[in-house]
N, C-alpha and C positions, 0 to 999 in steps of 0.2 A: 667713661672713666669712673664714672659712681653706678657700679654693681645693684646695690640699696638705696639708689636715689626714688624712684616711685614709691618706694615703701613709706618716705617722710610724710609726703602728702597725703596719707589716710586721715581720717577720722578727727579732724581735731576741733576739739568743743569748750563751750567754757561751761564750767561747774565748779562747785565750792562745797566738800564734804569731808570726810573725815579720812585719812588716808587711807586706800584701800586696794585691792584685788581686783579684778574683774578679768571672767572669763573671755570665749571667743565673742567677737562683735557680733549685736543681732540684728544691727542694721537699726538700733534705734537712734546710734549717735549722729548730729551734722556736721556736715562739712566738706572736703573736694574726695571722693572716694578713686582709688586708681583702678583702672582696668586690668585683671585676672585674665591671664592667659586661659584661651579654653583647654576645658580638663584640667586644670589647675583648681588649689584652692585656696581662700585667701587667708593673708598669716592671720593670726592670732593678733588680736587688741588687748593690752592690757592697761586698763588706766591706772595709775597712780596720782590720787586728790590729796595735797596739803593744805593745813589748814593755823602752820604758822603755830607748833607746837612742837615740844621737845620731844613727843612721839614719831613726829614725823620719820626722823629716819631708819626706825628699825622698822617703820612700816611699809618705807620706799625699799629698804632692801631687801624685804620677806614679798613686795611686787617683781623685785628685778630677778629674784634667786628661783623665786617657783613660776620664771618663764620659762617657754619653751625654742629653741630654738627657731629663729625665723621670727620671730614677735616683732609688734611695734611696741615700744613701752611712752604712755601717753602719760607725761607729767604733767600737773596745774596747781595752781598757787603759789605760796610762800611755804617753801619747803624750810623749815630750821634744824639743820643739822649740828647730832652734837658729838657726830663723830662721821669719816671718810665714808661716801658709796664707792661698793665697790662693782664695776657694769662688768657682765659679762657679753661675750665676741656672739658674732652670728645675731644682731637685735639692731632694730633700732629703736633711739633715745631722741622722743622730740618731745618740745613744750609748747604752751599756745604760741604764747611770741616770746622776745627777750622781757617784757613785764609784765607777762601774764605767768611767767614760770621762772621763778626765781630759786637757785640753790643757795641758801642762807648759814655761811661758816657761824656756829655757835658753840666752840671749844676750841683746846688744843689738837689738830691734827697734822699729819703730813699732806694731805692731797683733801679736796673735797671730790673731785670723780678720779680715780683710776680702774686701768682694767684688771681684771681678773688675774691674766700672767704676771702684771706687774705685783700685786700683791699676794700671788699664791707663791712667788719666788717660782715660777715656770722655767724650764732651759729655753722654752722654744717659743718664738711669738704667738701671742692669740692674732684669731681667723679675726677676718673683715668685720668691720663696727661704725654704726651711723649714729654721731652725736648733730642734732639742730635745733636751733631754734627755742634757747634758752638762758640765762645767767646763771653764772656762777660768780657770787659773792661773798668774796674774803671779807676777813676782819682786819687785814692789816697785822696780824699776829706772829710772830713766829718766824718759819721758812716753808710756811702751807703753801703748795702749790695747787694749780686751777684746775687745771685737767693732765691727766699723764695718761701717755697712749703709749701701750705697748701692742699693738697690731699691727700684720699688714694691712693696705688696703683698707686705712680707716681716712674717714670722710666726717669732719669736723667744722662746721658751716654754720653762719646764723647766728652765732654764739657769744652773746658778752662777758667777760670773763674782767673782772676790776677788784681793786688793795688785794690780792694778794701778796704773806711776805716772802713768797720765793718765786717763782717764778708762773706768769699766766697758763701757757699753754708750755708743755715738755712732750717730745716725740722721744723716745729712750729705748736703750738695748739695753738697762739693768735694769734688774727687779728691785724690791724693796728691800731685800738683803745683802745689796751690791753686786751682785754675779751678774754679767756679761750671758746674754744667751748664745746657745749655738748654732742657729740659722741667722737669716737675715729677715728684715722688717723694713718692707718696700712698699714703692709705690700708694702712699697717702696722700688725702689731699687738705689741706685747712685753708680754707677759703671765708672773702666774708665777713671775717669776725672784728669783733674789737677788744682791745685788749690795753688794760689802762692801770696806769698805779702800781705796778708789780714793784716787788721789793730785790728782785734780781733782774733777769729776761722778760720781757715781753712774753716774746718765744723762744723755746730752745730745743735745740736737737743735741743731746747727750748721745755719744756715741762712742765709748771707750775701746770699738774696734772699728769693722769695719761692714757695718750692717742696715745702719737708716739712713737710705739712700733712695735716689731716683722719686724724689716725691714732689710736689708742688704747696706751695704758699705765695697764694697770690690775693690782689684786691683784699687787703685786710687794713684796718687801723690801728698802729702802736706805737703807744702814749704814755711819756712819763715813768718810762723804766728807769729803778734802782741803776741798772747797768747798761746793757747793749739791747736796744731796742730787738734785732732779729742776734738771736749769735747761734750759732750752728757749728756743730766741734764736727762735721763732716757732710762738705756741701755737695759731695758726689751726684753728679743729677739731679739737682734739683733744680728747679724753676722757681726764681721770687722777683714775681711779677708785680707791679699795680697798683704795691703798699704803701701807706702813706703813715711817715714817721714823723715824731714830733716830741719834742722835751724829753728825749731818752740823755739819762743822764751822761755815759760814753759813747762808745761809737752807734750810729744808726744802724747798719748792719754789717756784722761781723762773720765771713763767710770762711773758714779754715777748710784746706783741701778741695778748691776748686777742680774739675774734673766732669768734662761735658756737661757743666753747670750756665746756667744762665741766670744776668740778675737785669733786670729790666725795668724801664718805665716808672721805677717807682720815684717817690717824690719825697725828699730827706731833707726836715729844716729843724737846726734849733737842735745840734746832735750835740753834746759834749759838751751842757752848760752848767755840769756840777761845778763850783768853785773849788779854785785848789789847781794844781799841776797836774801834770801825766801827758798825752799826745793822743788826741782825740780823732776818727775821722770816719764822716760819713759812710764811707763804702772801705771796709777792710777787707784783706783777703789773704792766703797761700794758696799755691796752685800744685798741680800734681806736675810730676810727668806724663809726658806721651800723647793725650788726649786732651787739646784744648777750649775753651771757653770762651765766653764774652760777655762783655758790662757793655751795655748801651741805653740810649735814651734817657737816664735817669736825670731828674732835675734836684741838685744839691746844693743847700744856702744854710745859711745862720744868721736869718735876717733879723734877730734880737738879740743880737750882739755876743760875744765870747768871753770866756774868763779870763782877767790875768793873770800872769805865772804857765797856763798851758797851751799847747802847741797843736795846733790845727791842720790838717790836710785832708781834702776834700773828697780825693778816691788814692790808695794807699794799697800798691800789692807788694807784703814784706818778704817774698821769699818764693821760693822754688823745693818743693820738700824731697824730690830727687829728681833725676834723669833731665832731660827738656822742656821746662813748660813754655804753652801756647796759650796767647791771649790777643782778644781783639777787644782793644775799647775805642768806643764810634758816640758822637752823637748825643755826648753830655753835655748840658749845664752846667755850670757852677759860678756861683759869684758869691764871692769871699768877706770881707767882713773885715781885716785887718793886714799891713805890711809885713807880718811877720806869716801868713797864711802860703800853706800851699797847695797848687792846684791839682795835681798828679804828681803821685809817687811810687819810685820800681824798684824793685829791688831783687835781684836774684838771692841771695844770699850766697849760699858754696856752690847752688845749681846752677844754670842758666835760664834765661826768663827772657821769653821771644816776645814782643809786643808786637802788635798794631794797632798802632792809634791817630785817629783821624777826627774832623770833623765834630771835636770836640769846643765848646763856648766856653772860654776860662777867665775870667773876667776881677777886678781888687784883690787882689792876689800879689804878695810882693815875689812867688818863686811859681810860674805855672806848670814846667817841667821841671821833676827831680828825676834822676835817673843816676844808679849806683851801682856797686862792682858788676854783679855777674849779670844782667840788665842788658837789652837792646830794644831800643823802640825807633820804628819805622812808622811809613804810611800806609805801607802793608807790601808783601811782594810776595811773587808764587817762588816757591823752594825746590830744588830739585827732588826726586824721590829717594830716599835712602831706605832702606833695611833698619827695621827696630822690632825688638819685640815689646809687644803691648803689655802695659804695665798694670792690664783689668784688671785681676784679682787682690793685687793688693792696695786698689786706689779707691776701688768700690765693692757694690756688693753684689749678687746675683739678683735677677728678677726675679727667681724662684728657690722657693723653700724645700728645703730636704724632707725626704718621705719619713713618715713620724710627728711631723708638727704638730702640737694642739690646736 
């Protein structure tokens, strides 16, 4: 699944200098070296040393711009930045650890890392990119966000990302000028991280068509988001595995467009503890037609109690966005917190909404099943086979990019 995973493990060393360049490795640096296929030769090292100065980052970006494709770019120190890196695709980007290599927000900007197509206004996603094993550190400012990834096949791991004021981590199909690209932007994976304080999302998947898709976020911690701990404006394939959420101020995660989607295992407490009204809930969702989904194993609580005035429910699917959706939910937790709580919520809206649900623990809860118009929940049963046409292209994206891409 990670293309550029061997390449993180090069070379990484501690030093303290002045931000700088550095040619190919000469085999003077220590630390875990990866094995080079024979006949191959090995990338390119470039270190980049901060030293916690307002130079820092025209000197980090005059390292990342006169790489060459295939690089590892080795960050160290206290980077202070006083204005966005912007990385380019085909590199990896690793630091010693999360406090040996800190990106340090020091001005107004809109991002502290995005990629290159994000900020060249690109139509077409940037190629595969390896961010690990580093911090990005907002100020709390603004609507700066943490990292924005516009590539396929990017692999985002290791990574603390905290106060920033918009959102931590953003997977997006627009550039910085708003425009929507014309391929798709698949198959990523951000794992790992932590992600704390955000002034909107934690994480977010910005998708104003229908293009970042089929990717995975799993085993991550997020913490103390302005809004929705995980929200994703299109959950097509993706897998959110393992995560563990906590003091997000609305829902824990908020999955729009389920669709051969899985949300799993993860562990959601303490979702929707902004004061004030509104309808808060752990696990949100809509579902597509045709091709269905499943919520299982998750364990869901608000074991520090809820606000008055708002309304609670525990896992919450609002809606069918056309044709037949399909869903299995197995194997949940939940124990609720107030009589006015409720434990499972269905709802077709104008579509139809097929459940199975089983095997679920619902527990202080004064309502445990909700289920409303266009809505059927079962213990599950086999169907007979009918004729449909599949609803792929407009519910997800393709695994591959059209000839042309950057």
């Amino acid at each position: 699944m990670r293309a550029l995973l061997a390449l993180g493990a090069l070379a990484i060393a501690v030093a303290v200098a002045a931000c700088s360049a550095t040619g190919p490795d000469t085999g003077t640096k220590t630390g875990v070296q990866a094995t080079i296929p024979a006949g191959s030769s090995p990338p390119r090292v470039v270190t980049a040393t901060c030293t916690g100065r307002t130079s820092d980052a025209a000197s980090l970006q005059q390292a990342i711009s006169s790489s060459s494709p295939g690089s590892v770019i080795e960050i160290r120190g206290a980077c202070l930045l006083t204005r966005g890196i912007i990385f380019l695709a085909d590199r990896t980007y690793t630091g010693y650890n999360t406090t040996g290599t800190v990106l340090k927000q020091d001005g107004d900007m809109s991002y502290v890392l995005a990629s290159q197509a994000y900020a060249d206004d690109s139509s077409w996603t940037g190629q595969p990119v390896t961010i690990r094993d580093l911090t990005v550190e907002c100020n709390g400012s603004g609507g700066t966000n943490g990292i924005v990834v516009l590539n396929w096949q990017a692999d985002v791991e290791g990574v603390d990302v905290h106060d920033c004021g918009g959102s931590g981590i953003v997977d997006t199909n627009r550039t910085a000028d708003g425009k929507a690209i014309k391929n798709t932007s698949v198959n990523s994976r951000f794992d790992n991280n932590f992600i704390s304080n955000s002034g909107r999302y934690g994480f977010e998947i910005y998708d104003s068509g229908n293009s970042v898709t089929d990717g995975f976020l799993d085993d991550n911690l997020i913490a103390n988001s302005g809004l929705d701990g995980i929200h994703l404006d299109n959950a097509a394939g993706w897998d959110i595995s393992g995560n563990h959420l906590y003091g997000n101020s609305w829902n824990g995660i908020y999955a729009d467009r389920l669709y051969g989607t899985t949300i799993s295992n993860n562990y959601i407490e303490d979702f929707g503890h902004k004061p004030g009204s509104g309808t808060w809930c752990g696990i949100a969702a809509t579902v597509q037609g045709g091709i269905g989904s499943t919520i299982f194993n998750n364990k869901i609580f608000n074991d520090r109690g809820e606000s008055a005035g708002a309304k609670y429910i525990y896992l919450c699917v609002t809606g069918t966005n056309y044709g037949t959706g399909y869903l299995t939910v197995t194997g949940n937790v939940i124990v609720g917190d107030h009589s006015s709580d409720v434990g499972l919520a269905f709802d077709g809206g104008p579509n139809k909404l097929i459940v199975a649900s089983s095997g679920n623990e619902v527990a202080h809860v004064g309502t445990t099943n909700s289920v409303t118009r266009s809505a059927t929940v079962t213990a599950g049963t086999r169907r007979p086979a009918q004729s449909h046409k599949p609803a792929r292209l407009t519910s997800r994206g393709s695994y591959r990019r059209p000839p042309g891409a950057d």
